[in-house]
Biopython code that builds the backbone (N, CA, C, O; Angstrom):
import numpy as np
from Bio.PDB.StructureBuilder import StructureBuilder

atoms = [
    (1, "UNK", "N", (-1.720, 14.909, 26.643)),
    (1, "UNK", "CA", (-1.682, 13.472, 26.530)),
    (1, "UNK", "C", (-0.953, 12.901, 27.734)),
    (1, "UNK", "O", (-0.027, 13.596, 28.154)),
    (2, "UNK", "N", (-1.289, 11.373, 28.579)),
    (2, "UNK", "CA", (-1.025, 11.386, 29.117)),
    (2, "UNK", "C", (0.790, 10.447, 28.757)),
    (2, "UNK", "O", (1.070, 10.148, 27.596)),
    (3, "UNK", "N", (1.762, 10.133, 29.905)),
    (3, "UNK", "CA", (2.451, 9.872, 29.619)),
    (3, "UNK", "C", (2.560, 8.056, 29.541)),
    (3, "UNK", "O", (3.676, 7.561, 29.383)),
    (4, "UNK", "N", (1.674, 7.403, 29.629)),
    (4, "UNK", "CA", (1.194, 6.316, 29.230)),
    (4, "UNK", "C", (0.767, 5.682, 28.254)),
    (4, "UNK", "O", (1.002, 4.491, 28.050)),
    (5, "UNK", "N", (-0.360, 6.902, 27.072)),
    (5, "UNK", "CA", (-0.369, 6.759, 26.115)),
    (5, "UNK", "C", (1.072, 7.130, 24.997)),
    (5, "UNK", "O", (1.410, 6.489, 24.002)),
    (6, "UNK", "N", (1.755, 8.448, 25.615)),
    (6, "UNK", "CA", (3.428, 9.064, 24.541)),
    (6, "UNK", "C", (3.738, 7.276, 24.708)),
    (6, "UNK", "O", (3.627, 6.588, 23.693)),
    (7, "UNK", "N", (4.007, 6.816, 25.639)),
    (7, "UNK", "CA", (4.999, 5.724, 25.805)),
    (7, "UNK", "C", (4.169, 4.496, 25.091)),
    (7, "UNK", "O", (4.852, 3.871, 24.280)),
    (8, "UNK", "N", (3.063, 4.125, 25.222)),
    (8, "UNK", "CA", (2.464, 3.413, 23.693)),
    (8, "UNK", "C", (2.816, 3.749, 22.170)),
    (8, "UNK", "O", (3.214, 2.889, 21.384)),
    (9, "UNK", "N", (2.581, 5.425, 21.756)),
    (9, "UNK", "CA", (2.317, 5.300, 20.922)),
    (9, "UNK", "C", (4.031, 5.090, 20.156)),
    (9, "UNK", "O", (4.203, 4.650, 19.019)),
    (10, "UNK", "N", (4.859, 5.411, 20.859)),
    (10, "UNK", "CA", (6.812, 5.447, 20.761)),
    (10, "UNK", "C", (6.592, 4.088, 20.747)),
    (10, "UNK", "O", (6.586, 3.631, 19.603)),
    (11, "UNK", "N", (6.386, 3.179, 21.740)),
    (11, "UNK", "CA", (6.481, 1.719, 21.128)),
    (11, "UNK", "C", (5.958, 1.018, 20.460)),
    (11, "UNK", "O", (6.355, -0.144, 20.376)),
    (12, "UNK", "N", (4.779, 1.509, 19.677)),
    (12, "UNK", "CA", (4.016, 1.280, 18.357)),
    (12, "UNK", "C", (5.317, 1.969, 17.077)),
    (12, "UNK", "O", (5.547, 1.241, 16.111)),
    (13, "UNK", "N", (5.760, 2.768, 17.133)),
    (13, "UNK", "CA", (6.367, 3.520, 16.113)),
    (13, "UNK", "C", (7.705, 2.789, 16.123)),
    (13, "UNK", "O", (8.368, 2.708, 15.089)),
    (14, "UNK", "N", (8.132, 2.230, 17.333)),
    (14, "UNK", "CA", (9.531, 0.999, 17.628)),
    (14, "UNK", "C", (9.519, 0.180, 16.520)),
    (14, "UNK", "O", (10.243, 0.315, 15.534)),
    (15, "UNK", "N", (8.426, -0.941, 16.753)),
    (15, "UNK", "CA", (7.823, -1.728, 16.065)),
    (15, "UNK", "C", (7.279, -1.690, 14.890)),
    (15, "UNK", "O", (6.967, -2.854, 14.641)),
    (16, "UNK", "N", (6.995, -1.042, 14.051)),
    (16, "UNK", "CA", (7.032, -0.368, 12.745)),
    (16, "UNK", "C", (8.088, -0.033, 12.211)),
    (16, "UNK", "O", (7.981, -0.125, 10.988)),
    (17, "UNK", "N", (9.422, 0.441, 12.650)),
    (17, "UNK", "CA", (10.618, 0.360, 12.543)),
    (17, "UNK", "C", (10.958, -0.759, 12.324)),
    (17, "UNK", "O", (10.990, -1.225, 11.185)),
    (18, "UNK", "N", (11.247, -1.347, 13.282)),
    (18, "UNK", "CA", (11.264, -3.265, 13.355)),
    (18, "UNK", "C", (11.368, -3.622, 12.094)),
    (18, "UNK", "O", (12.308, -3.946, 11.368)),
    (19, "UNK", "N", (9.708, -3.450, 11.907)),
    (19, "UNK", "CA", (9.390, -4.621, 10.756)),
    (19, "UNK", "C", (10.070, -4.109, 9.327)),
    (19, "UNK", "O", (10.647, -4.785, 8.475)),
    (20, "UNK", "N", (9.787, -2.598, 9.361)),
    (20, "UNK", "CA", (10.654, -2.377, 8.251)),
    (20, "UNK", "C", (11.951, -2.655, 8.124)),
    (20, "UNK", "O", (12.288, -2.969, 6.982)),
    (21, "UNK", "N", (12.661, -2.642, 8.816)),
    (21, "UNK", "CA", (14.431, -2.616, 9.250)),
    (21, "UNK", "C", (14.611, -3.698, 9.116)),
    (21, "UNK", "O", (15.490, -3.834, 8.265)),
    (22, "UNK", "N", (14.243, -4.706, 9.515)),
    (22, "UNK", "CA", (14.396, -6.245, 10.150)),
    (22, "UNK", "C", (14.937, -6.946, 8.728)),
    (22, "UNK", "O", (16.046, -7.453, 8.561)),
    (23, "UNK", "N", (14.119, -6.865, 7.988)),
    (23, "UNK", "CA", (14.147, -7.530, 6.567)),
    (23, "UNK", "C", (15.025, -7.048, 5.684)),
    (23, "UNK", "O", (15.525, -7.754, 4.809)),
    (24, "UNK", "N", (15.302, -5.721, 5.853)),
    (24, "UNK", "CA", (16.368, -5.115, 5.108)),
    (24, "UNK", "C", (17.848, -5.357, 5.549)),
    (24, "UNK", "O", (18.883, -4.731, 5.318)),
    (25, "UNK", "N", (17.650, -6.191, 6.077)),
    (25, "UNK", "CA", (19.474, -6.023, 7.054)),
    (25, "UNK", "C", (18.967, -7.339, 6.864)),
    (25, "UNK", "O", (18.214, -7.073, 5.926)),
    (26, "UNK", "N", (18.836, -8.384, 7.023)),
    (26, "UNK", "CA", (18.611, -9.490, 7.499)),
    (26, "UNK", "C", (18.593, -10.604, 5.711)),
    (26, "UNK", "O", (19.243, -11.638, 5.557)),
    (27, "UNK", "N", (17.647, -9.938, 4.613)),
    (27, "UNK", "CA", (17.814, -10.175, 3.312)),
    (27, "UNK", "C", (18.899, -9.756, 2.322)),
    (27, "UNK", "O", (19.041, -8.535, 2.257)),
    (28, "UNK", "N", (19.555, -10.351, 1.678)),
    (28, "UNK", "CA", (20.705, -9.600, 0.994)),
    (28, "UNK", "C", (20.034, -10.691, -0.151)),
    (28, "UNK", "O", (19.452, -11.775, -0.184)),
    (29, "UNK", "N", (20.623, -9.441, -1.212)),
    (29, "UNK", "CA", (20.527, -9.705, -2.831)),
    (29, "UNK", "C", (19.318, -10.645, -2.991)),
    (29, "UNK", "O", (19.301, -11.851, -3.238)),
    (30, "UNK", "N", (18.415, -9.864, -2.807)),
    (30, "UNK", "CA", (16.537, -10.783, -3.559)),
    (30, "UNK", "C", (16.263, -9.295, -4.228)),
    (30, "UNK", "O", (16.768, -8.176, -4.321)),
    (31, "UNK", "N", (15.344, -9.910, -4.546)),
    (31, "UNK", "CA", (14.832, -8.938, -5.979)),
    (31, "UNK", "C", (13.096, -9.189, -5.829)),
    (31, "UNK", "O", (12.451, -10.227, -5.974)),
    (32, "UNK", "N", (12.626, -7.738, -5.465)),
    (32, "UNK", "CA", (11.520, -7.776, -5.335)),
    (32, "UNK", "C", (10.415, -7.623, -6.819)),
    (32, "UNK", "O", (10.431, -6.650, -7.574)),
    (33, "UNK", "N", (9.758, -8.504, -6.928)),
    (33, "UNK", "CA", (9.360, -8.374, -7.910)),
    (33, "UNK", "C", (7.353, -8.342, -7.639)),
    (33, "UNK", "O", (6.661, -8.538, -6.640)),
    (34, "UNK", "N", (7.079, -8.057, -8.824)),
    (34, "UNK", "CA", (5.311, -7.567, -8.839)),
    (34, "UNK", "C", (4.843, -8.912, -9.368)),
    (34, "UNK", "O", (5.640, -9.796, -9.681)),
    (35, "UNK", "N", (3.267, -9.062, -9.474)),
    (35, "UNK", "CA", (2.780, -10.001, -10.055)),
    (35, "UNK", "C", (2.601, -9.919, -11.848)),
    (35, "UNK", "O", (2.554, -10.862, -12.637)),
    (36, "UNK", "N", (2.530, -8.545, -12.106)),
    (36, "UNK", "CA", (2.651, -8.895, -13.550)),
    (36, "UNK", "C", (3.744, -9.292, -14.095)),
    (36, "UNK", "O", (3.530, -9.891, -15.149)),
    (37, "UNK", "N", (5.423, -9.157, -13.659)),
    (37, "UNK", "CA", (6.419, -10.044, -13.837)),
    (37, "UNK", "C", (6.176, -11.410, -13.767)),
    (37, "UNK", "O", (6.615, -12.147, -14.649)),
    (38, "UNK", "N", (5.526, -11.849, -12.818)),
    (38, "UNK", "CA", (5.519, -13.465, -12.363)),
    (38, "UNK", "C", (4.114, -14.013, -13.287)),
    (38, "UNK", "O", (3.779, -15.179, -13.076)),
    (39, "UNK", "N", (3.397, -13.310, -14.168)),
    (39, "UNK", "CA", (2.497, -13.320, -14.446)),
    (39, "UNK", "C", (2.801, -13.550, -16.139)),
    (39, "UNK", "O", (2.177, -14.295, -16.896)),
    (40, "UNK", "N", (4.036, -12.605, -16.485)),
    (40, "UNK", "CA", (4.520, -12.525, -18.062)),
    (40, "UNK", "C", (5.499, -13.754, -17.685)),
    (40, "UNK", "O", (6.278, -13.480, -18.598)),
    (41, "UNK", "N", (5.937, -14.584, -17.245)),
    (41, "UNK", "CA", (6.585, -15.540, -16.665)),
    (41, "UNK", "C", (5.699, -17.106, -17.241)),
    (41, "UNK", "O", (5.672, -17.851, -18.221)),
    (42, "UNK", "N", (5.075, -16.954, -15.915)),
    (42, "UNK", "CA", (3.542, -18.118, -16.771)),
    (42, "UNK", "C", (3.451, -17.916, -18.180)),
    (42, "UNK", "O", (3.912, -18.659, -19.046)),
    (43, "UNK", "N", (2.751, -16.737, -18.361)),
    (43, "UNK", "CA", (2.200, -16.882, -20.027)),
    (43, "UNK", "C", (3.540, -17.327, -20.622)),
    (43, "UNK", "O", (3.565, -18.555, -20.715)),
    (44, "UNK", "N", (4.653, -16.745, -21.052)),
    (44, "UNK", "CA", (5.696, -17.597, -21.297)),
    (44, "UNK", "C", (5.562, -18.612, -21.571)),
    (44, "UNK", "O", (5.308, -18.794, -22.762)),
    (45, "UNK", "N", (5.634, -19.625, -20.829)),
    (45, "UNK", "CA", (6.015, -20.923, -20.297)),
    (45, "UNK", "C", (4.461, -21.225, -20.624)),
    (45, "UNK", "O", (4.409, -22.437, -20.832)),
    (46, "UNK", "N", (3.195, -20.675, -20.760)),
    (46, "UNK", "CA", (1.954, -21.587, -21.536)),
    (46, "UNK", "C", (1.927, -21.357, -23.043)),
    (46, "UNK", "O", (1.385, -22.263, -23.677)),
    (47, "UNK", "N", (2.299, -20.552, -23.592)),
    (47, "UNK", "CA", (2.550, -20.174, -24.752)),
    (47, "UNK", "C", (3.398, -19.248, -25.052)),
    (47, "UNK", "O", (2.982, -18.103, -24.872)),
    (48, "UNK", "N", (5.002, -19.417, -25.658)),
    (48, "UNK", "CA", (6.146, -18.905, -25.885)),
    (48, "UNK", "C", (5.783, -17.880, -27.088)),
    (48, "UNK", "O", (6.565, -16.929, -27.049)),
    (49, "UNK", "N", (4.764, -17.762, -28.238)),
    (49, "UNK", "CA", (4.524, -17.261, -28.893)),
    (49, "UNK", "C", (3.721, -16.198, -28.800)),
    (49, "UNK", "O", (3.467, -15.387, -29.691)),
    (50, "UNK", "N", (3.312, -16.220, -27.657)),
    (50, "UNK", "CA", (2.248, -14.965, -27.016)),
    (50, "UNK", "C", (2.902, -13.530, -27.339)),
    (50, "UNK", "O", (3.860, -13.219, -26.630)),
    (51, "UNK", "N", (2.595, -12.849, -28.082)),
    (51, "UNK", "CA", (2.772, -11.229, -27.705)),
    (51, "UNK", "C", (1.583, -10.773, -26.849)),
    (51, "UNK", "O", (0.629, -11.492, -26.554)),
    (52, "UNK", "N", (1.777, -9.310, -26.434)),
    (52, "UNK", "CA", (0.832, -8.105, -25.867)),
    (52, "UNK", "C", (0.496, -7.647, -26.850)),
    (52, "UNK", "O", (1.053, -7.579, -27.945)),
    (53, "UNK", "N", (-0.960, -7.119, -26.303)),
    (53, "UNK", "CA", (-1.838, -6.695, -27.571)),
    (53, "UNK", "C", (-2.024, -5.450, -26.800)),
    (53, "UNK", "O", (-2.944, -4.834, -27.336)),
    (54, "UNK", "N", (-1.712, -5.010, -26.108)),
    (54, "UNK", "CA", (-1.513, -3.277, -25.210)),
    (54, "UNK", "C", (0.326, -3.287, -24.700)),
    (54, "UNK", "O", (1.140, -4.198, -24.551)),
    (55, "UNK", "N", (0.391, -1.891, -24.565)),
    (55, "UNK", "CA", (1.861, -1.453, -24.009)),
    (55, "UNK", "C", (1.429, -0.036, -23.398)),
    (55, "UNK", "O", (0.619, 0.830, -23.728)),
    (56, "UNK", "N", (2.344, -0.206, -22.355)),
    (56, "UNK", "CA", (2.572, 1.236, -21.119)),
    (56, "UNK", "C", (2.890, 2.188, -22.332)),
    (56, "UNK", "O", (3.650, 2.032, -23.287)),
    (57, "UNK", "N", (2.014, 3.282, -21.959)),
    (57, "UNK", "CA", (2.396, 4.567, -22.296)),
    (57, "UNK", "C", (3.221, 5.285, -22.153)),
    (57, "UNK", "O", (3.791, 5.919, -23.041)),
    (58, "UNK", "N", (3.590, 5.334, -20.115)),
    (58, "UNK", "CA", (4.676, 5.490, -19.949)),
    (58, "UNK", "C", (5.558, 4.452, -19.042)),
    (58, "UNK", "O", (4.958, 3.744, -18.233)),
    (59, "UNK", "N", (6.678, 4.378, -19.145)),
    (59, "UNK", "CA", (7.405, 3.203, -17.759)),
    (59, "UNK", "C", (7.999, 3.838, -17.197)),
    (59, "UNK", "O", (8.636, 4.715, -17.780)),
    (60, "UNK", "N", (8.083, 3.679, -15.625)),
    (60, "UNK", "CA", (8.659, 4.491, -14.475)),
    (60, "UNK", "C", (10.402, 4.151, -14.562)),
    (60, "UNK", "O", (10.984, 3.074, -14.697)),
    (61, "UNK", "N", (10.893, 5.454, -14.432)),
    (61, "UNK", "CA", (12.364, 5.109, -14.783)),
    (61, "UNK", "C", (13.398, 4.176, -13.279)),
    (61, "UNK", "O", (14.575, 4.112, -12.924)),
    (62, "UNK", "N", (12.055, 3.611, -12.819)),
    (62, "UNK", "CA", (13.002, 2.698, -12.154)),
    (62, "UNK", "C", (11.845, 1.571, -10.895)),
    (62, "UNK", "O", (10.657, 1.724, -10.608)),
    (63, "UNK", "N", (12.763, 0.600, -10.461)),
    (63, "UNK", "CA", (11.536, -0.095, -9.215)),
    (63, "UNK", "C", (11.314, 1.030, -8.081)),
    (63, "UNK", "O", (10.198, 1.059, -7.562)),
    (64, "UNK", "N", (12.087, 1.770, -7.740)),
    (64, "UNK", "CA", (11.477, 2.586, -6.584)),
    (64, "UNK", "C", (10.643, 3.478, -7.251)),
    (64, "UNK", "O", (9.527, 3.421, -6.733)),
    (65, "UNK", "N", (10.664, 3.920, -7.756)),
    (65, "UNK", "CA", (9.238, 5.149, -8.821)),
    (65, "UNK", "C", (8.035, 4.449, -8.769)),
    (65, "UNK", "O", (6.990, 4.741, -8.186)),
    (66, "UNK", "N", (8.374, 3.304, -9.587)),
    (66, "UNK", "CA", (7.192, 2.298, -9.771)),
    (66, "UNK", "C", (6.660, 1.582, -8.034)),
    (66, "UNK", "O", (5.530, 1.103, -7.930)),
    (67, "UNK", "N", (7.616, 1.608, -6.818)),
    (67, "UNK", "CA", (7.002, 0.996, -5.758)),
    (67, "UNK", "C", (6.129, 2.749, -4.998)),
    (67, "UNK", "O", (5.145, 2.878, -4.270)),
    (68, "UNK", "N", (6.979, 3.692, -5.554)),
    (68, "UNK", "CA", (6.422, 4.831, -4.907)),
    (68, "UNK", "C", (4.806, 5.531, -5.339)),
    (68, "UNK", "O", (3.916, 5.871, -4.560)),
    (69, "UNK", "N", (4.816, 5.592, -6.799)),
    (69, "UNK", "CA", (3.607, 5.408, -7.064)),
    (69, "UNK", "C", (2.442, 4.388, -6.986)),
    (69, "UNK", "O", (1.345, 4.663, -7.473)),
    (70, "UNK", "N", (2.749, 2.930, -6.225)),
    (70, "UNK", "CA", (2.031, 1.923, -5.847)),
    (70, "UNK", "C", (1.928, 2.297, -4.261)),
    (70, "UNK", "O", (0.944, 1.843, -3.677)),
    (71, "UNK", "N", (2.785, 3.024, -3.567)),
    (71, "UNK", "CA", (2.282, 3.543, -2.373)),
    (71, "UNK", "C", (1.253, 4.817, -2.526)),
    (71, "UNK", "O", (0.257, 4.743, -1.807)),
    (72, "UNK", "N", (1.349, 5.823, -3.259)),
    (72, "UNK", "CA", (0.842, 6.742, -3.322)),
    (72, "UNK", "C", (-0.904, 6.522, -3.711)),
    (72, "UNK", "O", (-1.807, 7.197, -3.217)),
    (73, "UNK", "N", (-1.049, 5.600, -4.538)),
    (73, "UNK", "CA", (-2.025, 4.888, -4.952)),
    (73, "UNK", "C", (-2.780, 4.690, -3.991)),
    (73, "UNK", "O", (-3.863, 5.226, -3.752)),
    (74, "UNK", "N", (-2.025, 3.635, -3.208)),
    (74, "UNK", "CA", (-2.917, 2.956, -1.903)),
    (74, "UNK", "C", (-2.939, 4.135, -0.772)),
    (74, "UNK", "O", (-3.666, 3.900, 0.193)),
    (75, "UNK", "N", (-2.424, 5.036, -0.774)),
    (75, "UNK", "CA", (-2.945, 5.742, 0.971)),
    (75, "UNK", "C", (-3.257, 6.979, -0.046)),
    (75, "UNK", "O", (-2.904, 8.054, 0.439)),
    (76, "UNK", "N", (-3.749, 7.059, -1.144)),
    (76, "UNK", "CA", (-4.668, 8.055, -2.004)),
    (76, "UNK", "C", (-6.153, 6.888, -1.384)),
    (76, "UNK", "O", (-7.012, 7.135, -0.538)),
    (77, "UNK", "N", (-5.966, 5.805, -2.112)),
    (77, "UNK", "CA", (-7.410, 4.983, -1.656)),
    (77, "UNK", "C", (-8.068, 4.655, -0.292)),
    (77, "UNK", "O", (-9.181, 4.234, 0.023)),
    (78, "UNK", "N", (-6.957, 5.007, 0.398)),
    (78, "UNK", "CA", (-6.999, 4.741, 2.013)),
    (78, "UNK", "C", (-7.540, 5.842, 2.268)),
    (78, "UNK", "O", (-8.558, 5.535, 2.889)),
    (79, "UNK", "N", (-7.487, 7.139, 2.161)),
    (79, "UNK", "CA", (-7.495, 8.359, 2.614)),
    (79, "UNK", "C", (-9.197, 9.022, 2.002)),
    (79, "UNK", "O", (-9.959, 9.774, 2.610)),
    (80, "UNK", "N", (-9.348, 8.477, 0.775)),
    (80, "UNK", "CA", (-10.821, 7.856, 0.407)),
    (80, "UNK", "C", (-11.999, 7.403, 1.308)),
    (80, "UNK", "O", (-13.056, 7.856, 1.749)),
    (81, "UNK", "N", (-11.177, 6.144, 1.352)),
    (81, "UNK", "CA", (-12.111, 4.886, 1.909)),
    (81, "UNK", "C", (-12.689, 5.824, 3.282)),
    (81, "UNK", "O", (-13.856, 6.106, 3.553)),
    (82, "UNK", "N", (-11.369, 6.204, 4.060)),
    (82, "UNK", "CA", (-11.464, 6.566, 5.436)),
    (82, "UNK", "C", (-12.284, 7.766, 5.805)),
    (82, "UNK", "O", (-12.943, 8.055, 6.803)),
    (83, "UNK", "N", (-12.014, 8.398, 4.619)),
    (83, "UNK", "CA", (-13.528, 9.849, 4.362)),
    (83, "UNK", "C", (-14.290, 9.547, 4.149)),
    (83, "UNK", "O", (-14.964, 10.209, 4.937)),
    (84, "UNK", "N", (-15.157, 8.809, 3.492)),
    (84, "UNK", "CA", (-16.100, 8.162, 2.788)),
    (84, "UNK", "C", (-17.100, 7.081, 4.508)),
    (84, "UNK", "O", (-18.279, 6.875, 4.794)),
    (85, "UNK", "N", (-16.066, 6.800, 5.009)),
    (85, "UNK", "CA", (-16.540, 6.125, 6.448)),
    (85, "UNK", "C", (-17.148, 7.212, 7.669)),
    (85, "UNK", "O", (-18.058, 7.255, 8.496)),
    (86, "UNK", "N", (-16.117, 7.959, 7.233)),
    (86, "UNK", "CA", (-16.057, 9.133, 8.571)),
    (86, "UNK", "C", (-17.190, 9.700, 8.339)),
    (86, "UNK", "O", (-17.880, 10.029, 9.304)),
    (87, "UNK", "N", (-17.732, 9.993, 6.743)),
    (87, "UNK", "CA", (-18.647, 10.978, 6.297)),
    (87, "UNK", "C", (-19.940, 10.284, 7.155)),
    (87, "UNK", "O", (-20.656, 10.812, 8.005)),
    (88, "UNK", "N", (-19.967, 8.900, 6.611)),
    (88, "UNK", "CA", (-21.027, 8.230, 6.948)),
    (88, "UNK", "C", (-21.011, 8.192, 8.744)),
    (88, "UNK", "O", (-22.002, 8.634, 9.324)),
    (89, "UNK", "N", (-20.303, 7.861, 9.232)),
    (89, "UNK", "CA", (-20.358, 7.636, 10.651)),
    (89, "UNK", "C", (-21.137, 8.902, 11.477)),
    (89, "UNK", "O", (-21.874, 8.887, 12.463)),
    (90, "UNK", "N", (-20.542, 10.202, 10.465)),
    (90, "UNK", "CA", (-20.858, 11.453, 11.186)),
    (90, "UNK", "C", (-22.128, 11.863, 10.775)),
    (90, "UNK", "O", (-22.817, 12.450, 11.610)),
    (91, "UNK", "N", (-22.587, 11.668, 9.628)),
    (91, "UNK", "CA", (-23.926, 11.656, 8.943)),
    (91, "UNK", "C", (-25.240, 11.409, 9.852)),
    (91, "UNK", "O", (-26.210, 12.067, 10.231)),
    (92, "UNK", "N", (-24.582, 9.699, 10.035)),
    (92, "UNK", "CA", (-25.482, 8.746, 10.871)),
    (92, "UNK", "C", (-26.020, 9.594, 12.856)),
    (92, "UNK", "O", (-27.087, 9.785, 13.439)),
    (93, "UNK", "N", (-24.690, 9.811, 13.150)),
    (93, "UNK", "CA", (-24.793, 10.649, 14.142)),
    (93, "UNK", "C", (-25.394, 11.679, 14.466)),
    (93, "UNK", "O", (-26.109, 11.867, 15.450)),
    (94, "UNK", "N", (-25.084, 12.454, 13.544)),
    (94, "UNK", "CA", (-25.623, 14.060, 13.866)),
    (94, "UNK", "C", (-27.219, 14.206, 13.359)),
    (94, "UNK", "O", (-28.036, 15.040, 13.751)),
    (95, "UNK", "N", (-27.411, 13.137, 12.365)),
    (95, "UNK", "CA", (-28.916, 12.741, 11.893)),
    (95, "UNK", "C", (-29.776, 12.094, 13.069)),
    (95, "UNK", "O", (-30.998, 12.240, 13.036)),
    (96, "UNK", "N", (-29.257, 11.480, 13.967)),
    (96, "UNK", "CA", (-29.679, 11.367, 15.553)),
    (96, "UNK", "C", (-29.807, 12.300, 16.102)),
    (96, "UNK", "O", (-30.883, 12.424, 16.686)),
    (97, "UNK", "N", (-29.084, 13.111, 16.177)),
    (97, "UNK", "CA", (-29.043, 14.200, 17.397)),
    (97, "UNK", "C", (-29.875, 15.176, 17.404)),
    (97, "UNK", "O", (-30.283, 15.813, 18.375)),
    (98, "UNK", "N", (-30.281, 15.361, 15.640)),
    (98, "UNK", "CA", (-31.195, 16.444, 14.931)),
    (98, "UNK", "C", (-32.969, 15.827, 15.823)),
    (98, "UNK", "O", (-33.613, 16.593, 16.540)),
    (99, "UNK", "N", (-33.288, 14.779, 15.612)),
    (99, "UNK", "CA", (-34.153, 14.332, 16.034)),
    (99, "UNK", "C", (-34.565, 13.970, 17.283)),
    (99, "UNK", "O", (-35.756, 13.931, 17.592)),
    (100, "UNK", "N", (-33.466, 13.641, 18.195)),
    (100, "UNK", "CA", (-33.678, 13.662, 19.544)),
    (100, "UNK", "C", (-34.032, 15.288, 20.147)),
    (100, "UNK", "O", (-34.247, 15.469, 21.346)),
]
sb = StructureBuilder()
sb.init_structure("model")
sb.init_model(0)
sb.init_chain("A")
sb.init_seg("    ")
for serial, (resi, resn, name, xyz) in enumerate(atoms, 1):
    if name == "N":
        sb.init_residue(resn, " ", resi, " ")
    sb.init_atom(name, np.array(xyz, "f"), 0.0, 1.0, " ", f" {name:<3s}", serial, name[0])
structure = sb.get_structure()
């Protein structure tokens, strides 16, 4: 690799730092919350008498469990999507090449 691209891809990985870091030092005491919180919130406040007619089977013994399995989720679906593209891209290709 050349040393033009090392020195891109280190200041791509800077900057990803950044953004993560930035907010964590910079925010004190907020509370990150999901949409089905802000969601049992509303219903609330449209009807106080509302119960759930389903309940979690299981609940994650904490917000980082519960944010870690919402990452794991998404770059499980990412890692999908991105095979599922590649398959096709390479499909499309080599189905050319057969015929030329």
């Amino acid at each position: 690799m050349s040393k033009k691209r090392i020195m891109t891809i280190l200041a791509l990985i800077l900057v990803c730092a950044a953004i993560l870091i930035f907010p964590l030092m910079t925010i004190h005491d907020s509370e990150f919350g999901g949409a089905d919180g802000a969601a049992e919130e509303v219903i609330a406040q449209i009807d106080p008498t509302y119960e759930p007619w389903a309940e979690n089977i299981w609940a994650p013994p904490g917000g980082e469990t519960e944010s870690l399995l919402f990452c794991l989720q998404a770059a499980l679906g990412s890692v999908v999507l991105g095979f599922g593209f590649g398959y096709l891209v390479a499909r499309k290709k080599y189905r050319g090449e057969e015929t030329a």
